[in-house]
C-alpha positions, -999 to 999 in steps of 0.1 A, spaced: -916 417 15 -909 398 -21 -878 420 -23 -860 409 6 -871 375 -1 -852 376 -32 -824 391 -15 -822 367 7 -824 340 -18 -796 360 -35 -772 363 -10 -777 322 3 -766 312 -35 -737 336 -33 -727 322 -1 -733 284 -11 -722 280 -46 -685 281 -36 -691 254 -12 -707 236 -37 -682 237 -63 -655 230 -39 -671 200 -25 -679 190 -61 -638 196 -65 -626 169 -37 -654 142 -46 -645 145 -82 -604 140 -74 -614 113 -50 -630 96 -79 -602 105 -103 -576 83 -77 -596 56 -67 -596 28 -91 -622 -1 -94 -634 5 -55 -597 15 -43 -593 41 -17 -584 75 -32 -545 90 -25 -543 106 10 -513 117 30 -511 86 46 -500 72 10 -467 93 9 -445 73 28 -454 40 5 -445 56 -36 -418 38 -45 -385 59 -50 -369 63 -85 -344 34 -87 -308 50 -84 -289 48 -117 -262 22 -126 -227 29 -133 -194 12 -144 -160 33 -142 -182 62 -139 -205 56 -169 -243 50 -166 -253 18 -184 -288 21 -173 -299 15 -212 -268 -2 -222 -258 -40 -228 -226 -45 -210 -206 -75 -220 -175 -91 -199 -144 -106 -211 -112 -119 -202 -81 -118 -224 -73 -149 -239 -36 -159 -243 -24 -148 -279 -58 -124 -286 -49 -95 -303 -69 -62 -300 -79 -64 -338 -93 -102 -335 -106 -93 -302 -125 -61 -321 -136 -77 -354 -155 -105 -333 -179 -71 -324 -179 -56 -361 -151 -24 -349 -134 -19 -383 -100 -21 -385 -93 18 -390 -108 19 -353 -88 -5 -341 -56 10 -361 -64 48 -349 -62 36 -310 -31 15 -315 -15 44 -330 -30 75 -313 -37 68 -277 1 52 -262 -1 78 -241 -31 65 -222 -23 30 -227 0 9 -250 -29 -13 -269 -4 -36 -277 4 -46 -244 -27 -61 -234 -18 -90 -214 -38 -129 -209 -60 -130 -181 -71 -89 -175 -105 -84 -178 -125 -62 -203 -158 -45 -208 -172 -37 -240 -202 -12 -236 -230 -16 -268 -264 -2 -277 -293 -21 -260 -305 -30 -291 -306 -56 -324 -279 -41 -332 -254 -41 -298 -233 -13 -314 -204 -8 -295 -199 24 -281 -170 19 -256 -145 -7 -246 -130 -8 -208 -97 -26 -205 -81 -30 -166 -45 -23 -169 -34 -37 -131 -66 -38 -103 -63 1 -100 -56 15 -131 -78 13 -162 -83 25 -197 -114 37 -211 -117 40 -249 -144 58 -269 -157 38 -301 -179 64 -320 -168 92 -342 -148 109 -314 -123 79 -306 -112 88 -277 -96 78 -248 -88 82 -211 -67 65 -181 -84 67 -145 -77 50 -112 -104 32 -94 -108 46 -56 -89 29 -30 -104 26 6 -76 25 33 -87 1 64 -65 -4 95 -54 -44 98 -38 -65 123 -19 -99 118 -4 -116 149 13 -149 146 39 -174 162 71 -181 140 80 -218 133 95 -216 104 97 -180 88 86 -151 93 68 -151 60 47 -182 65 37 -167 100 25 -138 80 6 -158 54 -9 -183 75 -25 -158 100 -43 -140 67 -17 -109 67 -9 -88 32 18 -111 15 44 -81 17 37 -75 57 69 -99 62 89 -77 38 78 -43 53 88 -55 91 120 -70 76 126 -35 68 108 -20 98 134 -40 120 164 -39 96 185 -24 122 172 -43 155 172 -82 142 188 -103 121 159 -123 104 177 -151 93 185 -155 127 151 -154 142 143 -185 165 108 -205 165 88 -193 189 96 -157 183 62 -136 173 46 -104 164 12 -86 164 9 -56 138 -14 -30 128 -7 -16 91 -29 1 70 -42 -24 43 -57 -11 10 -86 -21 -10 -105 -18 -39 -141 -27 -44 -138 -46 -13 -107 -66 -23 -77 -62 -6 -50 -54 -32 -22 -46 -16 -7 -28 18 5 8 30 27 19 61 30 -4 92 13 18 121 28 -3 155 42 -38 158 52 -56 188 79 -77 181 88 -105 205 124 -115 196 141 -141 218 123 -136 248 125 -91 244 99 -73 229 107 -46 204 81 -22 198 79 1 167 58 28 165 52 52 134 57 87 137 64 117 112 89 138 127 101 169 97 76 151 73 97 120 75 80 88 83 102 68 105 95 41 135 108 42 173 104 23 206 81 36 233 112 60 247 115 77 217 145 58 203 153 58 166 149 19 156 170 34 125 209 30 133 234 42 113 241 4 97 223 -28 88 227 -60 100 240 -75 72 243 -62 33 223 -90 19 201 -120 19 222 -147 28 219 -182 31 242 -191 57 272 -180 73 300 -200 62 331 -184 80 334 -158 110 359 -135 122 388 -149 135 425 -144 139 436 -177 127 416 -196 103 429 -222 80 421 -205 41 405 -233 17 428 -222 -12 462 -214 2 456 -243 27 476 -219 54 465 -204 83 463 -167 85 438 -142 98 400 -139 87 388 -100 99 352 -102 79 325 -126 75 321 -151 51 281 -149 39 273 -177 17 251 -169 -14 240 -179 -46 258 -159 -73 243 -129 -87 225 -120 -51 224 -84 -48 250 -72 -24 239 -35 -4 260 -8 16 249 -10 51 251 21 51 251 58 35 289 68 23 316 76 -2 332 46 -26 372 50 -17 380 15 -38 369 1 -66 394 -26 -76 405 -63 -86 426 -89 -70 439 -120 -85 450 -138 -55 425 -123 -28 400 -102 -32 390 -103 -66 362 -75 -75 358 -59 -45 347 -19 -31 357 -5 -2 331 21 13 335 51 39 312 58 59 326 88 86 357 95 103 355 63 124 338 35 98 346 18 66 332 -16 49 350 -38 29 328 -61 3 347 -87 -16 348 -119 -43 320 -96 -61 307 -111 -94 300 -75 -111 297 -43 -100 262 -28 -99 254 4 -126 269 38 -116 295 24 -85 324 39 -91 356 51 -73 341 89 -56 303 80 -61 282 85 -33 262 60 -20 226 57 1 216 28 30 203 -5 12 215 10 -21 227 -22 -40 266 -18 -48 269 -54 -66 262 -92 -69 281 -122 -50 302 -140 -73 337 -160 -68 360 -139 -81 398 -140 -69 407 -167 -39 370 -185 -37 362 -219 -34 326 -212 -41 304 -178 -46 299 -158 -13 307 -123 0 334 -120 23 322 -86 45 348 -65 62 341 -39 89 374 -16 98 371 12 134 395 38 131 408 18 101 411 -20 130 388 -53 118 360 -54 139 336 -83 140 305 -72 116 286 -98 138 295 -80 173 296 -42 159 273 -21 177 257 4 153 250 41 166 215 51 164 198 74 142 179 107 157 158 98 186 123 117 189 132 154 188 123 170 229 96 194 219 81 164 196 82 142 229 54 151 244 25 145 212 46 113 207 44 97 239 6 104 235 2 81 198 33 53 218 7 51 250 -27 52 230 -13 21 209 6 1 236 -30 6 254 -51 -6 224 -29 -36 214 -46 -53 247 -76 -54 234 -77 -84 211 -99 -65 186 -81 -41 159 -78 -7 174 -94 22 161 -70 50 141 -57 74 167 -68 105 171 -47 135 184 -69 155 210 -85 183 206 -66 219 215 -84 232 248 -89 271 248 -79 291 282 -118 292 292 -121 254 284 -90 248 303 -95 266 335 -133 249 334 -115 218 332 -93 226 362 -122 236 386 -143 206 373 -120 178 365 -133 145 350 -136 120 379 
């Protein structure tokens, strides 16, 4: 009977001490987290531990135990005055300037551009490396320890969709600007429209609404890229002109497909005013006689650039006392050539047999030969006849190629269709490419 009491006893301790020490396990932990009569750390307490605070970085550099100080570029600093106010020796400063043109020219540094110069976090406030912004994307980084070196980067650039719409009452550029567009929106539709208006002939009244892409960096606009659609409303007819890559060319059409492209511009420069027309009898300033006048007189200060309306071959490149003076003659096909005289100077590289592009610059108004004043007089010749530059009518470019036509009436009817809504529209999207099984499901269950 005392032996299977003792067993008994036996086999209770074995079976309790675990429990024991395991209950002795949690109170003691409970005790261990608890602090001054605090509850003890439970599950429930997960969600509330603070996270490690995410690190700190400048141009891709973590300053987290750095002292970072800001600086401007004072007008006349030098690098070495700028770099012996923070104790850099001269053989530093001398090693850069001499060693690292390739990433940036030191000696270039220009008023006004902001710096960084990154030091220890200490008494001390060693400095360890200097940032200089070259333009608002590019910058230089410049290692200031024993390695001295250096590196150029680019900051990231986000791309956002914009619109500008305005009325014009005076030009097309104060339109732009006063209804918050990107300040060279007025010269990208200039070029956009080249071929469709003459904008120094746009009335008050006329207007636009654009979507572009507009480009940022850290959340600044800096600048603009292509223009994505534009209705242009140009005494009384809209012009559309909608972007679309056709043979990895970028270029802009109506909503039938239509090249806005034509074979010539409007006119081959900025002008002022016209200051003569075509006629067949027009009394000449100088020779005080009246004879004909086949070009177009374009009145401009000297030295304005002077462009070929379009691409072809210099035939003439020649001078004329008593009428001309510097002028070029330019062929263009079979059927067109351009006349541009009273030049100032020829631009670099025009010479008689040089090829010439669209909008390439040829040379600069002056008032050479029989001129009262400086101006271009611009000649346009049909199957070698004077036409009127002013009434020509310029043969289009490539339309949309037929088996492009389809895909591009879908981007022409998703804009014309998002331009109602005042907001700006989303990017467009091509659609997906059905399968046969998605398509046949689509036929036996079309979308109401």
């Amino acid at each position: 009977m005392r032996f299977r009491t003792k067993r008994r006893i036996r086999v209770l301790l074995l079976v309790a001490a675990p429990l024991l020490l395991l209950a002795f396990i949690i109170v003691y932990c409970q005790r261990s987290c608890s602090h001054r009569g605090e509850p003890g750390f439970t599950p429930e307490m997960i969600d509330t531990v603070s996270p490690l605070p995410e690190p700190t970085y400048l141009y891709g550099i973590c300053i987290d135990s750095m002292y970072v100080e800001e600086g401007q570029i004072e007008k006349g600093q030098f690098l070495s005055t700028l770099f012996s106010s923070k104790g850099i020796s001269p053989r530093v400063t001398d090693h850069i300037a001499r060693n690292h043109k390739d990433v940036f020219d030191v000696g270039k540094i220009r008023a006004g551009n902001r710096y960084y110069f990154l030091m220890t976090n200490d008494t001390l406030e060693t400095p360890l490396f200097w940032i200089y912004e070259i333009d608002r994307r590019n910058y230089a980084l410049f290692s200031l320890t024993d390695s001295l070196t250096a590196w150029r980067f680019q900051k990231d650039m986000e791309v956002r969709l914009a619109r500008t719409s305005g009325i014009i009452t005076s030009s097309l550029w104060n339109a732009v600007i006063g209804n918050g567009g990107d300040a060279n929106l007025a010269v990208h539709l200039s070029d956009v429209y080249a071929w469709s208006i003459d904008f120094f002939g746009i009335q008050e009244g006329d207007c636009f609404d654009v979507v572009y892409d507009r480009q940022f960096i850290d959340g600044e606009p800096v600048g603009m890229g292509e223009v994505i659609y534009c209705d242009f409303v140009h005494c009384g007819d809209t012009l559309r002109a909608i972007a679309y890559e056709q043979d990895g060319i970028l270029g802009f059409y109506n909503e039938k497909g239509e090249n806005l492209r034509k074979a010539f511009l409007k006119a081959p420069l900025n002008y002022r005013r016209i200051s003569s027309t075509f006629s067949n009898s027009r009394f000449h300033p100088v020779l005080k006689i009246y004879r004909p006048h086949h070009g177009v007189d374009y009145a401009a200060p000297a030295g304005t650039p002077v462009s070929s309306i379009g691409d072809g071959v210099v035939i003439k490149k020649a001078y004329q006392a008593n009428g001309a003076g510097y002028y070029l003659k330019i062929k263009h096909n079979a059927t067109y050539t351009t006349s541009y005289m009273h030049l100032q100077s020829y631009a670099k590289g025009i010479a008689e047999g040089v090829r010439v592009k669209q909008g390439q610059v040829i040379g600069y108004v002056g008032s050479t030969g029989a001129s009262t004043g400086p101006h271009l007089d611009f000649r346009v010749f049909k199957d070698g006849t004077p036409i009127d530059p002013l009434k020509m009518e310029s043969p289009p470019a490539d339309p949309i190629k037929k088996e492009d036509m389809e895909q591009f009436t879908r981007v022409a009817r998703y804009w014309m269709q998002a331009m109602r809504s005042p907001e700006v529209p989303e990017p467009y999207q091509e659609p997906p490419v059905l399968d046969s099984l998605a398509m046949d499901s689509l036929r036996m269950n079309p979308p109401a």
